[in-house]
N, CA, C and O atoms as a Tripos MOL2 file, in Angstrom:
@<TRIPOS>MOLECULE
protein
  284   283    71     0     0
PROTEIN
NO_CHARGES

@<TRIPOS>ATOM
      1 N         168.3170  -25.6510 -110.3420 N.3       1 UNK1
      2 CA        166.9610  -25.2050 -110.6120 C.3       1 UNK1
      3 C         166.6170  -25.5030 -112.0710 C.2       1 UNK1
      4 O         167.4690  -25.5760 -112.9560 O.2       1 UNK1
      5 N         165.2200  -25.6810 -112.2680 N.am      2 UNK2
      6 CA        165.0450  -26.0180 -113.4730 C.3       2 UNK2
      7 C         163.1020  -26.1030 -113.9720 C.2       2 UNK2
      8 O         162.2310  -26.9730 -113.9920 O.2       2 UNK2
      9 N         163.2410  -24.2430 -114.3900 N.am      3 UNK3
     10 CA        161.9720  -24.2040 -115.0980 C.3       3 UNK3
     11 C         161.9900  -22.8760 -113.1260 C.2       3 UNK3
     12 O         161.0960  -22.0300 -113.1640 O.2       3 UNK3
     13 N         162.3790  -22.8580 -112.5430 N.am      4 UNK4
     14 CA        162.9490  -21.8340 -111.6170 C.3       4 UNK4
     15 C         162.1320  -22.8230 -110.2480 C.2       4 UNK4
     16 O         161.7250  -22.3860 -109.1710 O.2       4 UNK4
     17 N         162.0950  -24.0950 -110.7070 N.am      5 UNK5
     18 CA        161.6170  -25.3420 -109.3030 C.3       5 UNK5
     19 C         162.8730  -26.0530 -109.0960 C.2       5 UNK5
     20 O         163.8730  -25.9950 -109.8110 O.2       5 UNK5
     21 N         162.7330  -26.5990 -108.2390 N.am      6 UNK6
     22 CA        163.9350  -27.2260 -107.5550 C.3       6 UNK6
     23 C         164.1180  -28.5210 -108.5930 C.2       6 UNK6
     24 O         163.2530  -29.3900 -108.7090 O.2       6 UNK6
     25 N         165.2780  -28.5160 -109.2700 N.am      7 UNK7
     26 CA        165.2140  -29.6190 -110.0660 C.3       7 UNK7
     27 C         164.8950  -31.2480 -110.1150 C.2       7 UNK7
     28 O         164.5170  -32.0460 -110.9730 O.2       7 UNK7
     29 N         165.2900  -31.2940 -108.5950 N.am      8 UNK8
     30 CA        164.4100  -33.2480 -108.0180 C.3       8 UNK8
     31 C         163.4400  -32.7710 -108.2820 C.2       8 UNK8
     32 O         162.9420  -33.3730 -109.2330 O.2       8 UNK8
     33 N         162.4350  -31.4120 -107.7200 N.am      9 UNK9
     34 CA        161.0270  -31.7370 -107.9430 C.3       9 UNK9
     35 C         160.5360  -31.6480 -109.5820 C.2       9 UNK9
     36 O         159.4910  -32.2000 -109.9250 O.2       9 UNK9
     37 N         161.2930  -30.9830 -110.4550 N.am     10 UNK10
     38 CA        160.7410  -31.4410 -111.8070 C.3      10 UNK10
     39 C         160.8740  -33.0010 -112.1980 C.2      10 UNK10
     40 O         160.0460  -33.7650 -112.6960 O.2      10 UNK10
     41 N         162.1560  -33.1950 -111.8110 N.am     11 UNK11
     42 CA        161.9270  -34.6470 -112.2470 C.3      11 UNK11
     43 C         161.2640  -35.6080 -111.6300 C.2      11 UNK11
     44 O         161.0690  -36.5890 -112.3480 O.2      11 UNK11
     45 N         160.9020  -35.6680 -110.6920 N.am     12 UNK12
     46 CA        160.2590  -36.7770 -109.7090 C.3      12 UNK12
     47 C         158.7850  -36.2870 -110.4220 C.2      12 UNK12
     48 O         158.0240  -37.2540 -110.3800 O.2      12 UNK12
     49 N         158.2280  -35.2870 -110.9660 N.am     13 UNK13
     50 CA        157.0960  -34.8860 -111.4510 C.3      13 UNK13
     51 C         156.9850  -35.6270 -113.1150 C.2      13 UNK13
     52 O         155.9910  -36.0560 -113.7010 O.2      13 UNK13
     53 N         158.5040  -35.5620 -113.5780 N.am     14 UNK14
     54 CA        158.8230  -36.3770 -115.3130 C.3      14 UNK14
     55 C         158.0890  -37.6570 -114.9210 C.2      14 UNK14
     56 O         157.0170  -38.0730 -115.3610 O.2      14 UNK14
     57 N         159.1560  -38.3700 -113.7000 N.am     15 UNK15
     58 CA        159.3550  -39.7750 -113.5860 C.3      15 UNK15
     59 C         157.7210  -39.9980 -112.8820 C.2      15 UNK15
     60 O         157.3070  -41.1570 -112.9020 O.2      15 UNK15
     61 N         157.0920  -39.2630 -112.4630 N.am     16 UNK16
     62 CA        155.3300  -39.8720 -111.9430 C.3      16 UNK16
     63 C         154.6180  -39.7080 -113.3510 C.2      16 UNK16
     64 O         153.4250  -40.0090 -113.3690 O.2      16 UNK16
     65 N         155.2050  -39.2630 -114.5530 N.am     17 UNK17
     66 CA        154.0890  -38.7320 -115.7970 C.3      17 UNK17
     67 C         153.2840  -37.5970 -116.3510 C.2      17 UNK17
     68 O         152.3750  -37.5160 -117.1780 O.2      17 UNK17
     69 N         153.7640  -36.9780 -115.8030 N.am     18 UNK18
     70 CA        153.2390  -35.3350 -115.5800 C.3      18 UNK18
     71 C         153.9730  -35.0630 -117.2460 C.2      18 UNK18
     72 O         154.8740  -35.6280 -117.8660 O.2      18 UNK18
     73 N         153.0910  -33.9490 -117.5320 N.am     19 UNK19
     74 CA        154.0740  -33.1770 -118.8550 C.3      19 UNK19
     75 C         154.8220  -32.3820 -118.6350 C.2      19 UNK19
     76 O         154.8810  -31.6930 -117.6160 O.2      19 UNK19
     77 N         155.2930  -32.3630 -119.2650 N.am     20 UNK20
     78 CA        156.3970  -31.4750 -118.8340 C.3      20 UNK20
     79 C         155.8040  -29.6520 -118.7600 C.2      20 UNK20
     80 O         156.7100  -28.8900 -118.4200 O.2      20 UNK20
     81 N         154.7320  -29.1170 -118.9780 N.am     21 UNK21
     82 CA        154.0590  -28.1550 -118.2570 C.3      21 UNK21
     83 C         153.5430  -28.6630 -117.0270 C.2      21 UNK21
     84 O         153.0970  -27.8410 -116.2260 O.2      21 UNK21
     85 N         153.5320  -29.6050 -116.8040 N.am     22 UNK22
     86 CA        152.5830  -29.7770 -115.3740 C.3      22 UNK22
     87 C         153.4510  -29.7400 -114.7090 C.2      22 UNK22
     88 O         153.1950  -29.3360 -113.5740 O.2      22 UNK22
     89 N         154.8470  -30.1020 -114.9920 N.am     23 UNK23
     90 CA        155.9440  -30.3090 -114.1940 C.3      23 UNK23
     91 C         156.6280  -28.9760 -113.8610 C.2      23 UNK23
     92 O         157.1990  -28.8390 -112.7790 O.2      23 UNK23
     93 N         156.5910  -28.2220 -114.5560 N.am     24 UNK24
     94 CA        157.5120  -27.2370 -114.4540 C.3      24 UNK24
     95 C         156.1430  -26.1470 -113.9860 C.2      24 UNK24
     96 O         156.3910  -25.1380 -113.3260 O.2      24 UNK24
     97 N         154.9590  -26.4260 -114.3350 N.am     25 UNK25
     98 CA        154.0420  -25.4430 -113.5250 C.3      25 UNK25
     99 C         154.0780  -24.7520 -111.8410 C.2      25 UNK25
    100 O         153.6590  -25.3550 -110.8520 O.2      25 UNK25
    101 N         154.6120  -23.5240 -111.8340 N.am     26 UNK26
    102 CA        154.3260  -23.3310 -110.0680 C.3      26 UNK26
    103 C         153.4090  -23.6160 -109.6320 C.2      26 UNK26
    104 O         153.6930  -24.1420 -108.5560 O.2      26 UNK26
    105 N         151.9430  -23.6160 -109.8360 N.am     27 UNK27
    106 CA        150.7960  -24.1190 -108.9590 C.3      27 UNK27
    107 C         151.1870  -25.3600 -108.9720 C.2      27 UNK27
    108 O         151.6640  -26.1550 -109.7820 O.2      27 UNK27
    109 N         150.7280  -25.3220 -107.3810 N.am     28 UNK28
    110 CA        150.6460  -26.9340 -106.4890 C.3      28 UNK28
    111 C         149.5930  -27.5950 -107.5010 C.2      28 UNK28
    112 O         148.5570  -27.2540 -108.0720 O.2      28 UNK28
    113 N         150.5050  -28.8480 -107.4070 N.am     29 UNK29
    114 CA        149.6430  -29.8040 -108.2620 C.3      29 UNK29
    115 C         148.6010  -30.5770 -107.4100 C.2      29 UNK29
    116 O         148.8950  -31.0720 -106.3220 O.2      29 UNK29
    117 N         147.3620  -30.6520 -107.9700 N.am     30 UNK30
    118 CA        146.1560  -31.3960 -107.3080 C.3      30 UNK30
    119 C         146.4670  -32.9500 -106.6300 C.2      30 UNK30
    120 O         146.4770  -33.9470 -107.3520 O.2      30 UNK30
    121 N         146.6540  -33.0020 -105.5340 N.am     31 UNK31
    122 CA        146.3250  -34.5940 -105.2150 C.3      31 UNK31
    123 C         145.2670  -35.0560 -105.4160 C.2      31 UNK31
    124 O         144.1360  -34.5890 -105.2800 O.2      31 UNK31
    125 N         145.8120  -36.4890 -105.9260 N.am     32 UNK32
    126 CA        145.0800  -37.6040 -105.6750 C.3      32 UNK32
    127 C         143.8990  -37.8310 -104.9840 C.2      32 UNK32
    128 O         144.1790  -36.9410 -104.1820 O.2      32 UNK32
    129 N         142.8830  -38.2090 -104.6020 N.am     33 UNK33
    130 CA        141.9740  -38.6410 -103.6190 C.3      33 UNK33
    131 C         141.9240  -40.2510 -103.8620 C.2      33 UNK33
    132 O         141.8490  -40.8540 -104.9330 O.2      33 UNK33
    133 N         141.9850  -40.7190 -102.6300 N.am     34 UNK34
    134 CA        141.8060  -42.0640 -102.5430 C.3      34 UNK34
    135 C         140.5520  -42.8400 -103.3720 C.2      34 UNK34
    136 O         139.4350  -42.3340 -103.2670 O.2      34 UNK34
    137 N         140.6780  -43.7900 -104.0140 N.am     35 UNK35
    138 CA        139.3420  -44.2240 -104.3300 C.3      35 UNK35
    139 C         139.2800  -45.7610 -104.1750 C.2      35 UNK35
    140 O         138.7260  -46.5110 -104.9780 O.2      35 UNK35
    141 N         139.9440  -46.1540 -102.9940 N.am     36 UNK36
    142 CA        140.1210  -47.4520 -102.4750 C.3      36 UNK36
    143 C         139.0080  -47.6170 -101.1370 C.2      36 UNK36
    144 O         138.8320  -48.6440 -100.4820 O.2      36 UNK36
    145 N         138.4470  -46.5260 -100.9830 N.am     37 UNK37
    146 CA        137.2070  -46.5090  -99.6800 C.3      37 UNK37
    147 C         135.9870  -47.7760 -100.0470 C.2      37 UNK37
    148 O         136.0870  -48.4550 -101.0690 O.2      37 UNK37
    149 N         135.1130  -47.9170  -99.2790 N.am     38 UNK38
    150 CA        134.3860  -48.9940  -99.2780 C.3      38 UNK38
    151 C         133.1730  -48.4570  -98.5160 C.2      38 UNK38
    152 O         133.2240  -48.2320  -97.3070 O.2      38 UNK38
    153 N         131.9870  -48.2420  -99.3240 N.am     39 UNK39
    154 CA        131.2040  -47.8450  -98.0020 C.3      39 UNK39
    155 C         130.3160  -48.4290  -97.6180 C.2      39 UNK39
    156 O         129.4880  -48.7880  -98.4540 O.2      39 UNK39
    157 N         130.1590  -48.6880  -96.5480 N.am     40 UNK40
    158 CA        129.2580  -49.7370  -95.6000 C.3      40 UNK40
    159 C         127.9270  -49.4090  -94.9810 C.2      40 UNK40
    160 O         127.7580  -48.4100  -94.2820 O.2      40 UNK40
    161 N         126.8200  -50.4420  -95.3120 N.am     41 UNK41
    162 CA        125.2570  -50.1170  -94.4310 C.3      41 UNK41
    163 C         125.2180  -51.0700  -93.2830 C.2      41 UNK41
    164 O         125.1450  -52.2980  -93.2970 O.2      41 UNK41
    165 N         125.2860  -50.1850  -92.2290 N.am     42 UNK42
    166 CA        124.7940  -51.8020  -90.5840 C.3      42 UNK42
    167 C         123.5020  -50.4700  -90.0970 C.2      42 UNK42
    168 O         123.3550  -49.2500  -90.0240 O.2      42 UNK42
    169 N         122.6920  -51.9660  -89.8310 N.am     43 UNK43
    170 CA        121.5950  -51.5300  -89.8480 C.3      43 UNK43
    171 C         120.8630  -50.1680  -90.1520 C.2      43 UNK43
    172 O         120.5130  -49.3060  -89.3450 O.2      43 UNK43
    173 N         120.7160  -50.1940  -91.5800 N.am     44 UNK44
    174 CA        120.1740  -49.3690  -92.5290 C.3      44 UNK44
    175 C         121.2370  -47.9130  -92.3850 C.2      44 UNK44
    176 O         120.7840  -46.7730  -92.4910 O.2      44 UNK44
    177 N         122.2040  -48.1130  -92.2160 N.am     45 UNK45
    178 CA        122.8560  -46.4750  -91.9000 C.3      45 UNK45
    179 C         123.8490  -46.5260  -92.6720 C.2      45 UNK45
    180 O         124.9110  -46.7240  -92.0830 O.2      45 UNK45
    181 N         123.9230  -46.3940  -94.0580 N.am     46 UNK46
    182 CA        124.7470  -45.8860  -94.2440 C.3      46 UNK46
    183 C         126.5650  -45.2330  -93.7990 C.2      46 UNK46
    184 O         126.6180  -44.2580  -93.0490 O.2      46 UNK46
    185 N         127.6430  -45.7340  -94.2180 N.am     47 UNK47
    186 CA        129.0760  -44.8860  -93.9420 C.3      47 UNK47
    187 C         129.9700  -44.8560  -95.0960 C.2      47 UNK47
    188 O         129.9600  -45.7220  -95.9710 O.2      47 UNK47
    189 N         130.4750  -44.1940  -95.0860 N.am     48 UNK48
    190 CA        131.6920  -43.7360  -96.1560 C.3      48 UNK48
    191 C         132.7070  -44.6470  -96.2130 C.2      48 UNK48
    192 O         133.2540  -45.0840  -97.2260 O.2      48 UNK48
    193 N         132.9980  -44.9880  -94.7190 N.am     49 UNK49
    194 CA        134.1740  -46.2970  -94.9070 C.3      49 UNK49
    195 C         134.1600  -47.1130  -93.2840 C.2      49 UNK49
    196 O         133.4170  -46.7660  -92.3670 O.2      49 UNK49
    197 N         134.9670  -48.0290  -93.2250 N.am     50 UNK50
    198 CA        134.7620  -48.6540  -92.1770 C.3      50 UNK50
    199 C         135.1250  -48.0300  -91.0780 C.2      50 UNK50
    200 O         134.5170  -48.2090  -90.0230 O.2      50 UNK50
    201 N         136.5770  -46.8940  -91.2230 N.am     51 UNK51
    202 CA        136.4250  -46.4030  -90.1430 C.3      51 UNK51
    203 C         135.5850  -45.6090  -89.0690 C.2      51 UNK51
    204 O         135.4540  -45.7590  -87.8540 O.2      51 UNK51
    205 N         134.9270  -44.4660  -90.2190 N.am     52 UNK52
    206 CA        133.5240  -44.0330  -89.7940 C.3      52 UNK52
    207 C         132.2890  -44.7970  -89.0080 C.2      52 UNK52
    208 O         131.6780  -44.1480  -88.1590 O.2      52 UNK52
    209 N         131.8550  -46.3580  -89.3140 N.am     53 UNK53
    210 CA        131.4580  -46.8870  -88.8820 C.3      53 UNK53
    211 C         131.6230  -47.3060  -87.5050 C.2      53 UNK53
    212 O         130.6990  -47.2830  -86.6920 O.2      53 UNK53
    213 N         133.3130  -47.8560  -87.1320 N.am     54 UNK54
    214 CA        133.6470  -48.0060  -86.0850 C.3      54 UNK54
    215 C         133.6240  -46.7710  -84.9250 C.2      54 UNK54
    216 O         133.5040  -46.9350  -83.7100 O.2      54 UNK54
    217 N         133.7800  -45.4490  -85.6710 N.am     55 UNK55
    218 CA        134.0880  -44.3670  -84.6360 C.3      55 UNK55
    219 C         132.4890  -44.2430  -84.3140 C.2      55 UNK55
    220 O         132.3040  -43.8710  -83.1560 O.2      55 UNK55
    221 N         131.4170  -44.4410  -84.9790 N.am     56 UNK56
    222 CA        129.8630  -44.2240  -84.9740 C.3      56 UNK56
    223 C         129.8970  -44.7110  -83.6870 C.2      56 UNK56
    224 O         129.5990  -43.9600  -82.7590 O.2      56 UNK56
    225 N         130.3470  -46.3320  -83.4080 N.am     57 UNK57
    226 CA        130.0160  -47.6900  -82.6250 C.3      57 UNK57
    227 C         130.9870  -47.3910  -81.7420 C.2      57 UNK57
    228 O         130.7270  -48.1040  -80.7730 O.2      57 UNK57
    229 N         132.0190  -46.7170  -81.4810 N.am     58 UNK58
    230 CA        133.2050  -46.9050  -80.2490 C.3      58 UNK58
    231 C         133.8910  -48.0440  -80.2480 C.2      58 UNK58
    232 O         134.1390  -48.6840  -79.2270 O.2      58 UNK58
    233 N         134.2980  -48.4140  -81.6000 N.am     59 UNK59
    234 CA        135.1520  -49.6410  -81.5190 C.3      59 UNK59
    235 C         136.2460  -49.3160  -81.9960 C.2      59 UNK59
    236 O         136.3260  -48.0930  -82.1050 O.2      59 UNK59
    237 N         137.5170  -50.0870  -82.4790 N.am     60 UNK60
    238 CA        138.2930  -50.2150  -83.5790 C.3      60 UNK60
    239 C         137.8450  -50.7020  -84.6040 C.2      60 UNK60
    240 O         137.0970  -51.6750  -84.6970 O.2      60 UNK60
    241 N         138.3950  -49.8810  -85.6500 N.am     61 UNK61
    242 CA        138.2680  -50.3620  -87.3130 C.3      61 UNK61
    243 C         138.3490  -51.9300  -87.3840 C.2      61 UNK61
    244 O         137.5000  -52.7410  -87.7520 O.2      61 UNK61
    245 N         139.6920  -52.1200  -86.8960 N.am     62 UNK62
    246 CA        140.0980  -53.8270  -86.8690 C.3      62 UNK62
    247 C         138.5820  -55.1220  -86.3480 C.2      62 UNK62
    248 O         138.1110  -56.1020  -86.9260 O.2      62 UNK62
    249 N         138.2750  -54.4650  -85.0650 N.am     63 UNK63
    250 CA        137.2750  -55.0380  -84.5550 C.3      63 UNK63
    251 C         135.9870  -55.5630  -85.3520 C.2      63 UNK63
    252 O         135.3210  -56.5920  -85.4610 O.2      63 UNK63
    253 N         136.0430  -53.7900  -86.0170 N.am     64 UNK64
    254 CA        134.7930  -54.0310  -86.8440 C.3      64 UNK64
    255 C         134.6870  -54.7670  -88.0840 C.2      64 UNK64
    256 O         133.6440  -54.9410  -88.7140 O.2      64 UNK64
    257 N         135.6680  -55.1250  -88.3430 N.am     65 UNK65
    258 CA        136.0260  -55.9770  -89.4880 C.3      65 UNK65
    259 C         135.7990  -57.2660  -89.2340 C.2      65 UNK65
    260 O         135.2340  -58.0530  -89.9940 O.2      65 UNK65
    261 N         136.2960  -57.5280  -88.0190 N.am     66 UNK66
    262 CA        136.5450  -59.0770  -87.3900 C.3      66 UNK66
    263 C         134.9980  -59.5530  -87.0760 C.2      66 UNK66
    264 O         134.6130  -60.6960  -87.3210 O.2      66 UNK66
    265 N         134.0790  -58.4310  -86.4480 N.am     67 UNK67
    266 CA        133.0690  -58.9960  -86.2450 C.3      67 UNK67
    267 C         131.9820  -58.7920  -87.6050 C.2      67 UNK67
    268 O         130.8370  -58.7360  -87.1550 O.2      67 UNK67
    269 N         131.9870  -58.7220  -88.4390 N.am     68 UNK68
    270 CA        131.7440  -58.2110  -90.0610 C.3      68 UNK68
    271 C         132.0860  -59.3880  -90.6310 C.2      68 UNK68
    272 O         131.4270  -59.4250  -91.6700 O.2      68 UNK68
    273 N         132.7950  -60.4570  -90.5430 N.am     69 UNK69
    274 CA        133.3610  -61.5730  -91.3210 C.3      69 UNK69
    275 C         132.9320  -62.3780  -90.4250 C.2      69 UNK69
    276 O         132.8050  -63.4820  -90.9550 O.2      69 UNK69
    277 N         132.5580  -62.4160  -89.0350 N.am     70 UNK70
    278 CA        131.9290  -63.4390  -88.0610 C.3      70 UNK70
    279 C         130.8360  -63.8240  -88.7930 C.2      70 UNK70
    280 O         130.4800  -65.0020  -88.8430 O.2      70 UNK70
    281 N         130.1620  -62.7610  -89.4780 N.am     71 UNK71
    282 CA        128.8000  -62.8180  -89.4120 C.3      71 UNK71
    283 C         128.1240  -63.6090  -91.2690 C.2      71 UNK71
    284 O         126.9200  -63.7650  -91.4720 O.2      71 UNK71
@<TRIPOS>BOND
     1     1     2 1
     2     2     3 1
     3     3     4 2
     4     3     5 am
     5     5     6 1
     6     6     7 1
     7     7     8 2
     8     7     9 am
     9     9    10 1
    10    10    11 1
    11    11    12 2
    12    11    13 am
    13    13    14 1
    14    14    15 1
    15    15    16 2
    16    15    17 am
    17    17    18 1
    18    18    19 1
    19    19    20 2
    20    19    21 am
    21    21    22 1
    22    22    23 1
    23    23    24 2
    24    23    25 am
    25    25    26 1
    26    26    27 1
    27    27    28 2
    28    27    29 am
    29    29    30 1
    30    30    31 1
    31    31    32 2
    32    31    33 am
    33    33    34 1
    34    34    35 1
    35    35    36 2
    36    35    37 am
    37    37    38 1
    38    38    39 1
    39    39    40 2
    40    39    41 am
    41    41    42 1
    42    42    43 1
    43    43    44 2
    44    43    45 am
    45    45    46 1
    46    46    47 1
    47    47    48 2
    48    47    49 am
    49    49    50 1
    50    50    51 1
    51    51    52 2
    52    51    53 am
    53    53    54 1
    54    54    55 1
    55    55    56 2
    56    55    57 am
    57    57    58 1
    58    58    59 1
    59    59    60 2
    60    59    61 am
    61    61    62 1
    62    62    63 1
    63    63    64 2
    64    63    65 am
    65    65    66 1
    66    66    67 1
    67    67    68 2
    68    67    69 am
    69    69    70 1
    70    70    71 1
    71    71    72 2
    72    71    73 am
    73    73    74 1
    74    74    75 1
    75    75    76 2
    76    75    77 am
    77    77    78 1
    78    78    79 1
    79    79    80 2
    80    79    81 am
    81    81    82 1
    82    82    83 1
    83    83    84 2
    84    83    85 am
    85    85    86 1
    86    86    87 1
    87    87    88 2
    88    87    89 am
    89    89    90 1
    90    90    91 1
    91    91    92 2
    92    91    93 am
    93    93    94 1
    94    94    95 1
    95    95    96 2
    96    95    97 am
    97    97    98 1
    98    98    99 1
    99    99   100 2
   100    99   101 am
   101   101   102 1
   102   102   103 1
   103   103   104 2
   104   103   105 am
   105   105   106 1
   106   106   107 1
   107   107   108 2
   108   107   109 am
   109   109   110 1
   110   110   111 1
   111   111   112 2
   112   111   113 am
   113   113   114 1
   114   114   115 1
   115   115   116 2
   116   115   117 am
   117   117   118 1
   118   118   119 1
   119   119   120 2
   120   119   121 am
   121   121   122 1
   122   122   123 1
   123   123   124 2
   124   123   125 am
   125   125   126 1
   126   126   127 1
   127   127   128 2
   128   127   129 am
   129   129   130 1
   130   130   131 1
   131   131   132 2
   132   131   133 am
   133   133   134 1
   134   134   135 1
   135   135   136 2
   136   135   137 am
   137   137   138 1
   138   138   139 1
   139   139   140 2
   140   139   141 am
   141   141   142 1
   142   142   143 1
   143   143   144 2
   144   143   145 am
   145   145   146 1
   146   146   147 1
   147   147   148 2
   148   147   149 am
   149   149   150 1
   150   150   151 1
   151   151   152 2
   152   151   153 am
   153   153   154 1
   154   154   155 1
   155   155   156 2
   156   155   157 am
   157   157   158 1
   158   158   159 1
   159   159   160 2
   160   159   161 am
   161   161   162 1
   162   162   163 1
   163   163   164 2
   164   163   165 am
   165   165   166 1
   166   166   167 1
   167   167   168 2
   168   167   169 am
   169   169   170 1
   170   170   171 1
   171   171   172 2
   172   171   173 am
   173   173   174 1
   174   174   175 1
   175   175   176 2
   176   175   177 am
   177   177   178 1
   178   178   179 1
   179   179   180 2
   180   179   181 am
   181   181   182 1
   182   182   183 1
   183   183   184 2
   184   183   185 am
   185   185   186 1
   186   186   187 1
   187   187   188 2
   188   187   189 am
   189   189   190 1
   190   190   191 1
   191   191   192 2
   192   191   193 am
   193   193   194 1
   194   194   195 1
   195   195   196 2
   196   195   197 am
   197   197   198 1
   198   198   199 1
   199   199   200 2
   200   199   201 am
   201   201   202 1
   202   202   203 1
   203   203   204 2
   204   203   205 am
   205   205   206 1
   206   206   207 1
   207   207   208 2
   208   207   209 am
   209   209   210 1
   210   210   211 1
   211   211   212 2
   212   211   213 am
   213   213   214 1
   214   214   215 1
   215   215   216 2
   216   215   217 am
   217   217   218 1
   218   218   219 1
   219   219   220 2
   220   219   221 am
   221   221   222 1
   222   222   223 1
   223   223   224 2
   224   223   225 am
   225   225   226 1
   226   226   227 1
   227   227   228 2
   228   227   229 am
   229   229   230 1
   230   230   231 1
   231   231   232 2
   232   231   233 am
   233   233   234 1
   234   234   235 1
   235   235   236 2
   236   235   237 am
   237   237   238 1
   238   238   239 1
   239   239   240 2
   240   239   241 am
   241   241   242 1
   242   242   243 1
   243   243   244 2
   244   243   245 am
   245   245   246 1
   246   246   247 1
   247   247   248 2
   248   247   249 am
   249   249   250 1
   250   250   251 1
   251   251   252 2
   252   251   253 am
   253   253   254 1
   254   254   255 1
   255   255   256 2
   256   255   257 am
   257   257   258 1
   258   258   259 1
   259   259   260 2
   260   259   261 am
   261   261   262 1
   262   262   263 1
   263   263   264 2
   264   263   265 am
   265   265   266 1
   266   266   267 1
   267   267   268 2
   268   267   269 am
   269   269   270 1
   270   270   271 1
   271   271   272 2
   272   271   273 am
   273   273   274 1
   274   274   275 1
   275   275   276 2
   276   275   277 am
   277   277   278 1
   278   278   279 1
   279   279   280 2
   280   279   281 am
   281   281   282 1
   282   282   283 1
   283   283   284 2
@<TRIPOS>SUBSTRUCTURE
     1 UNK1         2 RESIDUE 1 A UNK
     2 UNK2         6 RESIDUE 1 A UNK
     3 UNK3        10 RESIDUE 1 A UNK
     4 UNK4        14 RESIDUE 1 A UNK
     5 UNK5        18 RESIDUE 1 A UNK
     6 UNK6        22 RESIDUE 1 A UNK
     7 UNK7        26 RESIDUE 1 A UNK
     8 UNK8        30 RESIDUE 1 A UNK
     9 UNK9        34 RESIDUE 1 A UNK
    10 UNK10       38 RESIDUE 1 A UNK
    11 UNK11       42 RESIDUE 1 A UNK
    12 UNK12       46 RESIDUE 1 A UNK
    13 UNK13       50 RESIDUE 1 A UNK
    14 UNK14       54 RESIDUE 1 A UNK
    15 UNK15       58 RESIDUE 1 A UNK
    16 UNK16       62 RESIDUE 1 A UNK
    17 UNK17       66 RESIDUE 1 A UNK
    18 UNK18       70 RESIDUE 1 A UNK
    19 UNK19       74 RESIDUE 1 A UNK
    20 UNK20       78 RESIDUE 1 A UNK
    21 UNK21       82 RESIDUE 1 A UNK
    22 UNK22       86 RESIDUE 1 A UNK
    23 UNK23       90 RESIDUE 1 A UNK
    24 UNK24       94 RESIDUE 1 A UNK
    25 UNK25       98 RESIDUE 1 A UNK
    26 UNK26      102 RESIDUE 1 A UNK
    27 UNK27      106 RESIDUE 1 A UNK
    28 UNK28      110 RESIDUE 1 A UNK
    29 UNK29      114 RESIDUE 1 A UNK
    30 UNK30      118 RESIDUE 1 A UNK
    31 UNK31      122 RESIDUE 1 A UNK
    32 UNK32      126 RESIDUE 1 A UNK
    33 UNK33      130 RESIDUE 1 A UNK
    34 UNK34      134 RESIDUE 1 A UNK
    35 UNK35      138 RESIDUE 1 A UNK
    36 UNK36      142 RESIDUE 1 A UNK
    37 UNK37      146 RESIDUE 1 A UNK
    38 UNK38      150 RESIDUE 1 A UNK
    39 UNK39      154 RESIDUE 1 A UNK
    40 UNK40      158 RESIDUE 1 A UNK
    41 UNK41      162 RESIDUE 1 A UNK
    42 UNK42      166 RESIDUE 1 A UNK
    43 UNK43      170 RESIDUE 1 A UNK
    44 UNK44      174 RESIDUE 1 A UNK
    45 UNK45      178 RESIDUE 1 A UNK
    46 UNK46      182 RESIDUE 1 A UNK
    47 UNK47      186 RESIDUE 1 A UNK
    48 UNK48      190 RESIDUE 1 A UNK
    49 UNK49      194 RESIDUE 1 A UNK
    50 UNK50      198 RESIDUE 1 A UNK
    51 UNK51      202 RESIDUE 1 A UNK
    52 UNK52      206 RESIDUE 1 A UNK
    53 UNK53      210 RESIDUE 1 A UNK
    54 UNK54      214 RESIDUE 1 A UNK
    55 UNK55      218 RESIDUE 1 A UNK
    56 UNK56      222 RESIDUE 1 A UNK
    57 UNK57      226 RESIDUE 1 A UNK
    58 UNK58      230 RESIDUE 1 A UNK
    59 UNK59      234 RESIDUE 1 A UNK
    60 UNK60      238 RESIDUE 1 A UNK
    61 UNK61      242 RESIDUE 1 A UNK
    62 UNK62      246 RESIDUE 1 A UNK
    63 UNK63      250 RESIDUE 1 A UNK
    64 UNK64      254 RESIDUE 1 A UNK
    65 UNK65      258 RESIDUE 1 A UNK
    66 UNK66      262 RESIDUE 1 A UNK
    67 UNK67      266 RESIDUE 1 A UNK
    68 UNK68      270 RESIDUE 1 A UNK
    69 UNK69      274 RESIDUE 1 A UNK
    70 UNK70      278 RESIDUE 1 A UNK
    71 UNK71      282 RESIDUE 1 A UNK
């Protein structure tokens, strides 16, 4: 133990860059949110990302991609 956390998890917290209060802090540390999304307009509508789009349409994501680069 170390800082009264399991000592892999302080260090795997060193080795990502954390300070060493963030590391040894008991509150759960905040994730990440993706910011690799893409958001897409087909015909004037607005989506957050492609998958949304496809689930709108009843397709696959993949699909909707494929026919998106047809065009």
């Amino acid at each position: 133990m170390a800082f009264g956390k399991p000592y892999s998890q302080v260090q795997r917290r060193l080795s990502a860059g954390y300070s060493i209060e963030q590391a040894s802090d008991h509150s759960p540390i905040n994730k990440r949110t993706a910011h690799n999304g893409v958001s897409i307009t087909i015909a004037d509508k607005r989506f957050e990302s492609f998958r949304k789009a496809a689930q709108q349409y009843g397709i696959a994501e993949n699909a909707l991609k494929r026919r998106l680069e047809l065009n």
